[in-house]
C-alpha positions in Angstrom: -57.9 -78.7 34.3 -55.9 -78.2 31.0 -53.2 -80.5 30.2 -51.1 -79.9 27.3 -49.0 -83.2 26.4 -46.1 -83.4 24.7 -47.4 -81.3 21.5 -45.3 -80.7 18.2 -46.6 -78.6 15.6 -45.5 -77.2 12.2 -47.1 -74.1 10.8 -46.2 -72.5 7.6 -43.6 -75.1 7.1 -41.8 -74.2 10.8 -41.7 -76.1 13.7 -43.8 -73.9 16.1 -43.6 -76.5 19.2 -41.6 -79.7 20.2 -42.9 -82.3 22.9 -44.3 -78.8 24.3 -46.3 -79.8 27.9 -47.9 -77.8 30.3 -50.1 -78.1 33.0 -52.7 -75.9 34.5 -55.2 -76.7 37.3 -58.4 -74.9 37.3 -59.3 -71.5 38.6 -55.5 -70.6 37.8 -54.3 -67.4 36.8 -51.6 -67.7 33.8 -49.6 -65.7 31.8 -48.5 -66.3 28.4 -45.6 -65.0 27.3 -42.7 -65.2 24.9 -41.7 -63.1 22.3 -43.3 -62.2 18.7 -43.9 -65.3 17.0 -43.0 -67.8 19.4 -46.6 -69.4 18.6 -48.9 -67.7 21.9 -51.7 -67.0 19.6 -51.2 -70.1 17.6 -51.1 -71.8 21.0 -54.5 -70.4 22.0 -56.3 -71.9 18.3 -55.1 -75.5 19.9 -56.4 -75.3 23.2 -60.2 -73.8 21.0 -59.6 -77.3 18.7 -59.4 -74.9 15.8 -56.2 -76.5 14.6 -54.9 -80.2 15.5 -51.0 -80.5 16.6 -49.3 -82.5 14.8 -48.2 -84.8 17.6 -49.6 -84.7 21.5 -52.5 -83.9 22.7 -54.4 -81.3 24.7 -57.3 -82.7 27.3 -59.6 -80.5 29.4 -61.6 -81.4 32.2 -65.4 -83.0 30.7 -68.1 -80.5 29.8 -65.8 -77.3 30.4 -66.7 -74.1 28.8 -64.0 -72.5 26.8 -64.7 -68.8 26.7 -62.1 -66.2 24.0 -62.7 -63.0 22.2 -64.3 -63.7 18.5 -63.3 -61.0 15.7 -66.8 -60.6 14.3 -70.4 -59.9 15.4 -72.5 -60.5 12.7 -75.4 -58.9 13.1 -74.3 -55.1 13.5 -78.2 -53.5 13.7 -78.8 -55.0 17.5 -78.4 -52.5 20.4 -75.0 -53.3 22.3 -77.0 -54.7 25.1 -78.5 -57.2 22.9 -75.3 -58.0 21.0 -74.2 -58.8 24.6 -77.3 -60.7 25.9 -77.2 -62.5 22.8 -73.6 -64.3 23.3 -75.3 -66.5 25.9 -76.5 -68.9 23.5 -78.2 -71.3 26.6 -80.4 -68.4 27.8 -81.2 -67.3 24.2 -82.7 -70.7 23.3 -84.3 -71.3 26.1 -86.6 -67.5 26.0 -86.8 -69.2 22.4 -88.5 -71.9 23.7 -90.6 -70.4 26.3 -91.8 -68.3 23.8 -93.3 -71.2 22.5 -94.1 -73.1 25.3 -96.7 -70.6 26.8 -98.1 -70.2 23.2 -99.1 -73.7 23.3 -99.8 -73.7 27.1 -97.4 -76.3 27.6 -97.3 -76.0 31.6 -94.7 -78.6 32.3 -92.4 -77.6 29.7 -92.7 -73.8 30.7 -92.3 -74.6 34.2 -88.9 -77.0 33.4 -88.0 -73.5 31.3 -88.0 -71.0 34.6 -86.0 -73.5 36.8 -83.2 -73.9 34.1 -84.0 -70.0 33.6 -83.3 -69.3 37.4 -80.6 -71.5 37.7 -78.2 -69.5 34.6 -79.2 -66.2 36.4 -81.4 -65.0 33.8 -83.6 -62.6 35.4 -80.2 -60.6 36.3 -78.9 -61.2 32.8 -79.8 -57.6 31.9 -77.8 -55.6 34.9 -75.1 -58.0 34.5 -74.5 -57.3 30.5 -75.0 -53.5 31.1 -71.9 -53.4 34.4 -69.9 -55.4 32.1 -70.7 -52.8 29.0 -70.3 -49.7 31.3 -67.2 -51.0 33.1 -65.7 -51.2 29.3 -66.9 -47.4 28.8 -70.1 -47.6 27.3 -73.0 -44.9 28.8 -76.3 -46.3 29.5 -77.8 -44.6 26.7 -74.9 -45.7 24.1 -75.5 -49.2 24.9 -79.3 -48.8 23.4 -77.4 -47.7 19.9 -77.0 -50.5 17.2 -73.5 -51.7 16.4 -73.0 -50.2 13.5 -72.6 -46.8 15.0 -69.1 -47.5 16.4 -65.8 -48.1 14.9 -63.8 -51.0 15.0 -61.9 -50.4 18.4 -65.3 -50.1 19.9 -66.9 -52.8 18.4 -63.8 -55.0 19.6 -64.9 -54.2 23.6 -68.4 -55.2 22.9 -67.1 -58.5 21.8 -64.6 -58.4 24.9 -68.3 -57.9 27.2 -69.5 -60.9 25.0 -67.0 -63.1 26.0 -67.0 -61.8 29.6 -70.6 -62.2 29.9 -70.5 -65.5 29.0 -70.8 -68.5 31.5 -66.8 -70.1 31.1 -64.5 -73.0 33.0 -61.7 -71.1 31.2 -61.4 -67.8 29.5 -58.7 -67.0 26.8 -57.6 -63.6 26.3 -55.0 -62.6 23.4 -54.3 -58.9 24.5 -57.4 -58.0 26.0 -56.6 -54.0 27.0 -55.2 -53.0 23.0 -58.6 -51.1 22.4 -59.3 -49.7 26.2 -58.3 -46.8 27.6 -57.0 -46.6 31.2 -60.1 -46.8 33.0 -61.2 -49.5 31.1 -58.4 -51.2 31.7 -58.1 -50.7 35.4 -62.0 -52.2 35.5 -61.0 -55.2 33.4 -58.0 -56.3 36.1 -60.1 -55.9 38.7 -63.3 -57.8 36.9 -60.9 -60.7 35.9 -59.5 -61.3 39.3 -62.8 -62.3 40.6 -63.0 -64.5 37.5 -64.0 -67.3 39.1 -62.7 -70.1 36.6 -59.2 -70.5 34.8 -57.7 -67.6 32.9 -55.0 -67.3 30.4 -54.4 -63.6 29.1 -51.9 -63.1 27.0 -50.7 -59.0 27.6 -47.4 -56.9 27.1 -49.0 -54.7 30.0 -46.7 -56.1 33.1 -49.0 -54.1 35.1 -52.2 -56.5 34.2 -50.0 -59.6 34.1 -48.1 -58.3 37.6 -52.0 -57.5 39.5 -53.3 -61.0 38.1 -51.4 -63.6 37.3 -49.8 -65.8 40.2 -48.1 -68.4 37.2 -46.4 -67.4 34.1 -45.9 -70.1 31.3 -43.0 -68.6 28.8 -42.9 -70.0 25.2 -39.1 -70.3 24.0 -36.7 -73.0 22.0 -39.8 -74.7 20.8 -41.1 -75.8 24.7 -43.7 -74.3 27.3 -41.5 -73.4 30.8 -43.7 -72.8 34.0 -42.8 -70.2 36.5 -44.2 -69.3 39.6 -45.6 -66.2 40.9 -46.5 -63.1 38.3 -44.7 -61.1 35.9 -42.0 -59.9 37.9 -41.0 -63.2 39.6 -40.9 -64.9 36.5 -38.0 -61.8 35.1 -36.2 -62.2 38.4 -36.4 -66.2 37.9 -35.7 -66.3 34.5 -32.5 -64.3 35.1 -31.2 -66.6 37.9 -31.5 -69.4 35.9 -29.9 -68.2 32.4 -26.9 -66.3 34.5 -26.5 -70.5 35.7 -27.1 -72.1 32.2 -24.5 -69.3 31.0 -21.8 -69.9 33.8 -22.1 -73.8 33.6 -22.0 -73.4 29.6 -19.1 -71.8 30.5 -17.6 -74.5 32.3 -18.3 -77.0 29.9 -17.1 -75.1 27.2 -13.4 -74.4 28.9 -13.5 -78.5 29.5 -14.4 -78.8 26.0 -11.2 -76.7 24.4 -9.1 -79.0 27.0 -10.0 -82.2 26.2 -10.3 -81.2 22.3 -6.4 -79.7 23.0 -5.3 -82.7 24.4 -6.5 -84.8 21.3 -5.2 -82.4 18.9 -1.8 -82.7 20.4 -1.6 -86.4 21.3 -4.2 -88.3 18.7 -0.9 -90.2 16.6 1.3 -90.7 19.1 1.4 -94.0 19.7 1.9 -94.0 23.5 -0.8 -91.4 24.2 -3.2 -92.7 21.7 -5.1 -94.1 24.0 -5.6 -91.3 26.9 -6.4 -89.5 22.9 -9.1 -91.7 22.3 -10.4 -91.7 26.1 -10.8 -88.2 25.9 -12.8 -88.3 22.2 -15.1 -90.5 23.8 -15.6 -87.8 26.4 -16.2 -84.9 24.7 -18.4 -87.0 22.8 -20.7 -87.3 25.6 -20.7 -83.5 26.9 -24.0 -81.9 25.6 -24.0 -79.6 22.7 -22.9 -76.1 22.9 -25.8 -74.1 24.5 -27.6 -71.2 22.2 -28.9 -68.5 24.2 -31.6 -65.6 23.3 -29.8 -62.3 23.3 -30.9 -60.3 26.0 -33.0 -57.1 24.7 -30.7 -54.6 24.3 -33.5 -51.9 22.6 -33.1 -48.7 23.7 -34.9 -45.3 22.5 -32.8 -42.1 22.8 -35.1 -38.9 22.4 -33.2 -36.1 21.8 -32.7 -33.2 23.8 -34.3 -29.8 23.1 -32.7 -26.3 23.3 -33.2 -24.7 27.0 -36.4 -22.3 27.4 -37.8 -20.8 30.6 -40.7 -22.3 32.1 -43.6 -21.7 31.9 -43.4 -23.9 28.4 -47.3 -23.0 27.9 -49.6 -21.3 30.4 -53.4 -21.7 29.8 -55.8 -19.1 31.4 -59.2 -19.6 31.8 -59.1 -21.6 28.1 -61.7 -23.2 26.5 -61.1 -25.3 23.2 -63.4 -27.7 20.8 -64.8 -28.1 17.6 -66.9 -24.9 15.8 -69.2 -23.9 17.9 -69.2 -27.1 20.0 -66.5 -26.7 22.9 -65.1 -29.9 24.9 -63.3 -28.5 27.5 -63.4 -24.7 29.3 -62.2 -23.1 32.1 -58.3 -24.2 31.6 -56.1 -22.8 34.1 -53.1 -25.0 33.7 -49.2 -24.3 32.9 -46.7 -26.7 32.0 -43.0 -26.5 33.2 -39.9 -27.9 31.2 -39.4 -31.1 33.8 -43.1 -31.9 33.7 -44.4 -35.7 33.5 -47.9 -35.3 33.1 -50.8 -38.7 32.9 -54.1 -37.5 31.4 -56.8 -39.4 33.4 -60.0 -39.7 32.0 -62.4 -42.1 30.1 -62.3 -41.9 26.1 -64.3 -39.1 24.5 -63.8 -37.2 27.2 -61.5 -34.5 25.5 -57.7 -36.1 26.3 -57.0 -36.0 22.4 -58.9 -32.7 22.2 -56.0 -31.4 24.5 -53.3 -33.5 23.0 -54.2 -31.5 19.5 -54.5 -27.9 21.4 -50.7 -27.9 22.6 -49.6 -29.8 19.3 -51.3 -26.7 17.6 -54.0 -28.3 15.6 -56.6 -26.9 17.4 -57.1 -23.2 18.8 -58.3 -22.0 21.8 -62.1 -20.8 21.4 -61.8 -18.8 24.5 -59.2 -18.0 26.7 -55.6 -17.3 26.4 -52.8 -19.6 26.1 -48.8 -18.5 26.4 -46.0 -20.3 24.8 -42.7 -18.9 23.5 -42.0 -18.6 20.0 -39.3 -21.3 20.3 -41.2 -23.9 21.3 -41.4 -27.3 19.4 -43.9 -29.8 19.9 -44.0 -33.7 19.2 -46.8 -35.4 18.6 -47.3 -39.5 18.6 -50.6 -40.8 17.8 -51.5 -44.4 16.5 -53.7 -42.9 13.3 -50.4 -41.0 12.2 -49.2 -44.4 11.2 -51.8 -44.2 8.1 -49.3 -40.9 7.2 -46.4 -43.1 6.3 -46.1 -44.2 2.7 -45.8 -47.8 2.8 -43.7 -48.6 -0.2 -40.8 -46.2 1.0 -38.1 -47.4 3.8 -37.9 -45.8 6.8 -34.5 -43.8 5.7 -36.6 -42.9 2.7 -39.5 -41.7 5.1 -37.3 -39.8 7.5 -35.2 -38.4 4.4 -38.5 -36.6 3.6 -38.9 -34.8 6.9 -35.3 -34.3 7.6 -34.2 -32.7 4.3 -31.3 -30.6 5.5 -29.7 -33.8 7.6 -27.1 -35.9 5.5 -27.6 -39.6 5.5 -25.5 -40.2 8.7 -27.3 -38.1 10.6 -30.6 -39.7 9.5 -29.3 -43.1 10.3 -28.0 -42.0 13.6 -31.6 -40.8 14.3 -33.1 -43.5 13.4 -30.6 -45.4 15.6 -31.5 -43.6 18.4 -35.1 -45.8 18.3 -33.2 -49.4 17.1 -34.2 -48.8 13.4 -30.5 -49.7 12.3 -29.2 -50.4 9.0 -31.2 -53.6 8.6 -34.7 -52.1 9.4 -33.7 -49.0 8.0 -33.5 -49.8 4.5 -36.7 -51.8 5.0 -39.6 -50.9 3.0 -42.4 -49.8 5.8 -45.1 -52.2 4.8 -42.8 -55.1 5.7 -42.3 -53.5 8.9 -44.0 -54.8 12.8 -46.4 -52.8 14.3 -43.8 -51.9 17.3 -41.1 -51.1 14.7 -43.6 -48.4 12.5 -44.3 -47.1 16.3 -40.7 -46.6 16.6 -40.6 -44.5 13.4 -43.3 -42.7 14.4 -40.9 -42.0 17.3 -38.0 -40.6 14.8 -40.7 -39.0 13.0 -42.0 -36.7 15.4 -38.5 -36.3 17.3 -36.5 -35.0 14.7 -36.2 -31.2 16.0 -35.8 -31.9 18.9 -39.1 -30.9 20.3 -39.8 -29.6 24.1 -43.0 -31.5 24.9 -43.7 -34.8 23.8 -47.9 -35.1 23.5 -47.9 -39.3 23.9 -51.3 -40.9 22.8 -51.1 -44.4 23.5 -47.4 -45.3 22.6 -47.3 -48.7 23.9 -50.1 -50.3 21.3 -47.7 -52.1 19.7 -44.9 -52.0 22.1 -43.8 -55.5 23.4 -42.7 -55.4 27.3 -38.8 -55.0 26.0 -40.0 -51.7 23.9 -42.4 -50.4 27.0 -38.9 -51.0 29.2 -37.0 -48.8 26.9 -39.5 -46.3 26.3 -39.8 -45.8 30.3 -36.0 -45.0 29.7 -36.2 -42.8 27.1 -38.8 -40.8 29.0 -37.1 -41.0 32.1 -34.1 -39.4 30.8 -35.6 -37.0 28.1 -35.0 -33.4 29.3 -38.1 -31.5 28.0 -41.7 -32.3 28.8 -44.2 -35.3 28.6 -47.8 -35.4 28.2 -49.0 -38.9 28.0 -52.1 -40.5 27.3 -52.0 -44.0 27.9 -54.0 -47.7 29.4 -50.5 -48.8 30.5 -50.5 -48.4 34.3 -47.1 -49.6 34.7 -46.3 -47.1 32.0 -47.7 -43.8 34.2 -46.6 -45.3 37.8 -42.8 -45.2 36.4 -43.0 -41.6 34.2 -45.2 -39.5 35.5 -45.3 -37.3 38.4 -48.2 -35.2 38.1 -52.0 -36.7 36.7 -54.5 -34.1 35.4 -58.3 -35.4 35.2 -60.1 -34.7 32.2 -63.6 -35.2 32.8 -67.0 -33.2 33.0 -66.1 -30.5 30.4 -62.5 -29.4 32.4 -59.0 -30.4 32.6 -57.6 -30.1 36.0 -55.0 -31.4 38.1 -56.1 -34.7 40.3 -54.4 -34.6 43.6 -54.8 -38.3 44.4 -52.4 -41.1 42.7 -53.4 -44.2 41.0 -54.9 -46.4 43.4 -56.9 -43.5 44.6 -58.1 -42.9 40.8 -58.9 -47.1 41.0 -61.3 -46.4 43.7 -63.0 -43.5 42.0 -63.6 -45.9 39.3 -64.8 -48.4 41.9 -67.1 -46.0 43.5 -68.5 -45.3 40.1 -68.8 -48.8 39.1 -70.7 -49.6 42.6 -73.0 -46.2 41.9 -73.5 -47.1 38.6 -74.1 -51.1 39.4 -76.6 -49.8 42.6 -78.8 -48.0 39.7 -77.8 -44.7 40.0 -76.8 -42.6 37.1 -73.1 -41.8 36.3 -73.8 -37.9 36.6 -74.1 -38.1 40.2 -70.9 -40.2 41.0 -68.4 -38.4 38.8 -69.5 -35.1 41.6 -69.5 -36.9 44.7 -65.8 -38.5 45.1 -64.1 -35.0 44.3 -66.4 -32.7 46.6 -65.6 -35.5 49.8 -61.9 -35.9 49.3 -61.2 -32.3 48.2 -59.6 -30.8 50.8 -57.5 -34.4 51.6 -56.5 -33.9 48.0 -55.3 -30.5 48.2 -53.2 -31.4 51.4 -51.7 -34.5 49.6 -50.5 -32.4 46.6 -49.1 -29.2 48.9 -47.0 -32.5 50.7 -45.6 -33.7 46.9 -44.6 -30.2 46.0 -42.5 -29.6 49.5 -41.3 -33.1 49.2 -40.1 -33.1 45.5 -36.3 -31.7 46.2 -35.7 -34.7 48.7 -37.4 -37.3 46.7 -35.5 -35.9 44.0 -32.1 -36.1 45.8 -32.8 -39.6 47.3 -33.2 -40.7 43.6 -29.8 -39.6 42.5 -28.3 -41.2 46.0 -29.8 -44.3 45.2 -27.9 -44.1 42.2 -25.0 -43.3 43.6 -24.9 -46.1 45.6 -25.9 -48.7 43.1 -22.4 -47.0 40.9 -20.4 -47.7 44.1 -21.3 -50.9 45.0 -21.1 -52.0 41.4 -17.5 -50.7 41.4 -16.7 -52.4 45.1 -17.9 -55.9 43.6 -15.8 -55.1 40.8 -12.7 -54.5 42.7 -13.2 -57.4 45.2 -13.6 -59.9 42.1 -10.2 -59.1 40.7 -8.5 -58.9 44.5 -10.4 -62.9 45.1 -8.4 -63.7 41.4 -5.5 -66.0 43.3 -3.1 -65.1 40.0 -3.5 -62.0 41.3 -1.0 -62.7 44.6 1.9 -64.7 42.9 5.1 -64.2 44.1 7.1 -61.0 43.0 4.4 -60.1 40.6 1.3 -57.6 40.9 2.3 -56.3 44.8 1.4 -52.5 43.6 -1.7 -53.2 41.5 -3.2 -55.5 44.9 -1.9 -52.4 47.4 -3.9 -50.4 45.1 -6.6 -51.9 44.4 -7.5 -52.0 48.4 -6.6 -48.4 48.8 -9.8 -47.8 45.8 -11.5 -50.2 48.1 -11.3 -48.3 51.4 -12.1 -45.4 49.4 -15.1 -46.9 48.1 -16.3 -48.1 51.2 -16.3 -44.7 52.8 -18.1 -43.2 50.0 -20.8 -46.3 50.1 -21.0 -45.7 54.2 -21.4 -41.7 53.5 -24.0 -42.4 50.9 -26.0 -44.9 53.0 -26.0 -42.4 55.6 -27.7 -39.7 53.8 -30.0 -41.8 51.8 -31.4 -42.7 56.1 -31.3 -38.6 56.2 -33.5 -38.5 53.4 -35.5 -41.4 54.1 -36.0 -39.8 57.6 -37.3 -36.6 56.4 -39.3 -38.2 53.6 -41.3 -40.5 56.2 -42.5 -36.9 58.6 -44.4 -35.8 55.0 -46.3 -39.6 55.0 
């Protein structure tokens, strides 16, 4: 149990909270969410005791075990098994002390040692700490290698299997996925829903919050709301209730000019100074004008190319790496003008190898590779953000790499990715990580480019940005290679996935959930003591042929899931424009006497017009439907 009572806090001289409560029963799965600086993270510190609210308190249930990612390991020489092991504090005192029990033959105390031993699962400590290690993407032999062989994103997952290792009532995690690839990823949702105690994540990935979380609590105006259900139930909740607030503020608000009317007109005259005063007293008592939080209206725009004929780039037996050490071979892969294309495959594998071979900063070793002589390439990666100068603006930055656009049509790009006059003439050190990813967005956009090469876009995206760069990819007209952990990200873009893994890069005929039980199979395999080698052969050789057959099905189906798409559009515009029409016929103004009799005959001509066009629409979306459901 967590209770959070009626907390206020000030930090930094801002009131962070007011009389915030929550309440959270244990083995509950919750969201956090709100947006930047709302107080999540700050929230998190007071449930740890490492800051005191001001006012309220937070209780826990006696003796539970608080669990959250810690920046630092100290000791970076240890193997990453050990740094691991190690987090279990119980278990590492008490080998301490059997150590030192059996040299001074203390047979009581070393047989008290073994039971407690037993009972915290020691003797399986070992497997447990390596699964957790590999499920983050560490090989068997990488986690004997000390710390201080890996950078800092790596050294953040082995402080993420630290914290999942050890024994917790309730786990904390502040954007557990920001350093993990997709495969990590997809093992992490499916270790934490077998989390056995209380979890609160805090995520931008609605694809972890949506799989997870069956409670959302949403930080805003200074309180903690509650919601049930995950990620999307909350959105679909949350918009009910504001579109009420905002129609009852509304209401109050057209009572408010009446009553405030009727005073101004009547407050000195002496026979309606009274009903004056009656009506002071009531507006006194309506409740204050309501302040609501704009709605996101980001959206990215990326602009679009100049035709060419596809193939855009056509690889033939390719290989490509570094000197004389190659990463991938036998490439036989093209890429068309409307492709959406996911790179699958666990980090170090070769994705960014590939990313940096059609961006052209890599050539092929071996092979040939086919592109025209038009074709321009964009290319996001997070380290590019170390390319900006920090003490320039963004219209300074983009003035450098645009040098034949005048300022309008610099400020009209950087429009196109919500940089707008404000955040444009801000100096880029000053600048949020999601607004420097952003101009990274301008950045590599500004010609226009044919394929977009996507390496982890959503890092510092908040679930607004991800929405509108779904958009922007959606309706982008040239081609997009991503690389990214965001599930929800490649469910809602992509159409074709490519597996990079084993030394090739190859199309993978299954989808998603099929990729989530490879990775299961593996994790089993790998859990069962069987090396990885042997499982990354056996899924692909047993489902080939279903594969091949599932693909052939998505290539003949493409034109009518295509066409369904745009119906289904269709008929969202027409019954958008019906409401619209039957709204202003339902106005009563509308049917006064001797006024409007054209405009109302009108209006239900448009009407029956619509409704033919809605009923000939419905009817081919079933056609579709039909046709779609003899490929499944």
């Amino acid at each position: 149990m967590l209770d959070i009572n009626d907390i206020t806090l000030r930090f930094g001289g801002r009131l962070l909270f007011d009389k915030a409560s929550a309440h959270i029963s244990d083995g509950q799965k919750v969201g956090l969410t709100g947006r930047n600086g709302t107080g999540k993270t700050t929230l998190f510190r007071l449930i740890l005791g490492d800051i005191a609210p001001d006012d309220g308190d937070i209780r826990t249930t006696k003796g539970q075990r608080i669990a959250t990612v810690r920046q630092e390991i100290s000791d970076t020489s240890v193997s990453l098994l050990d740094c691991v092991l190690q987090a279990d504090t119980e278990r590492t005192e008490l080998l301490a002390e059997l150590e030192k029990a059996e040299a001074s033959s203390d047979g009581i105390r070393i047989g008290e040692l073994h039971e407690r031993l037993n009972v915290i699962g020691a003797n399986s400590a070992e497997s447990r700490a390596g699964a957790i290690l590999y499920g983050l993407g560490f090989s068997a032999e990488q986690q004997k290698q000390p710390l201080s062989d890996f950078s800092g994103g790596w050294r953040m997952r082995v402080s993420l299997a630290a914290t999942l290792f050890v024994p917790s009532d309730i786990l904390l995690l502040d954007e557990p996925t920001n350093h993990l690839d997709l495969e990590a990823t997809l093992w992490l949702e499916n270790y934490l829903a077998k989390y056995g105690g209380t979890l609160i994540i805090i995520s931008h990935d609605r694809s972890l919050l949506n799989h997870l979380c069956t409670r959302i609590l949403h930080v805003e105006n200074l309180k903690i709301a509650s919601y049930g259900g995950n990620y999307d139930a909350f959105e679909r909740t949350r918009a009910l209730q504001l579109e009420n607030e905002q129609k009852q503020a509304a209401k109050t608000e057209e009572m408010r000019k009446h009553l405030q009317s009727f005073v101004d007109r009547f407050r000195y005259k002496a026979n309606k100074a009274k009903q004056a005063q009656s009506r002071v007293k009531m507006l006194e008592k309506l409740p204050p004008k309501a302040v609501f939080t704009a709605e996101s209206s980001l959206r990215f725009t990326f602009p679009s190319p100049q035709e060419l004929p596809s193939p855009l780039v056509k690889i033939e037996d390719g290989s490509v790496g570094y000197g004389d050490h190659i990463v991938l071979s036998k490439m036989n892969l093209r890429i068309d003008a409307d492709d959406r294309i996911a790179l699958l495959g666990a980090n170090g594998n070769g994705k960014s190898t590939f990313a940096k071979l059609l961006a052209g900063k890599l050539r092929l070793a071996g092979g040939t590779m086919q592109a025209s002589a038009k074709l321009q390439v964009g290319y996001y990666a997070q380290h590019q953000t170390e390319e900006l100068s920090p003490t320039l603006t963004a219209f300074q930055q983009m003035q450098l790499v645009m040098k034949e656009s005048n300022e309008t049509q610099i400020r009209a790009h950087l429009g196109n990715f919500g940089l707008t006059q404000q955040k444009a003439d801000t100096r880029i050190e000053q600048l949020s990580g999601g607004e420097k990813a952003r101009l990274l967005f301008a950045v590599m956009t500004r010609n226009a480019p044919h394929i977009l090469l996507l390496d982890e876009p959503t890092n510092h995206l908040d679930i607004d940005a991800r929405d509108a760069l779904i958009d922007a990819i959606n309706s982008y007209r040239g081609a997009v290679i991503l690389i990214t952990h965001d599930p929800h990200l490649i469910e809602l873009t992509a159409d074709r996935l490519w597996l990079i893994d084993g030394g090739r890069c190859q199309p993978y005929d299954g989808d998603l959930d099929d990729y989530r039980e490879l990775l299961a199979q593996k994790a089993r395999v790998q859990s069962a003591g069987k090396t990885a080698d042997k499982t990354d052969k056996a899924p692909a050789v047993s489902r080939k042929d279903e594969r091949r057959e599932a693909a052939e099905k998505r290539q003949l189906s493409a034109p009518l899931r295509k066409e369904l798409k745009t119906v289904e559009a269709q008929m969202d515009k027409l019954n958008a424009q019906k409401e619209k029409i039957e709204e202003m016929l339902e106005d009563p103004t509308l049917y006064m006497i001797g006024l409007n009799a054209a405009k109302v005959k009108n209006l239900q001509i448009s009407l029956a017009q619509l409704n033919d066009e809605i009923d000939a629409a419905e009817q081919r979306w079933l056609e579709l439907s039909e046709e779609l459901e003899k490929f499944a």
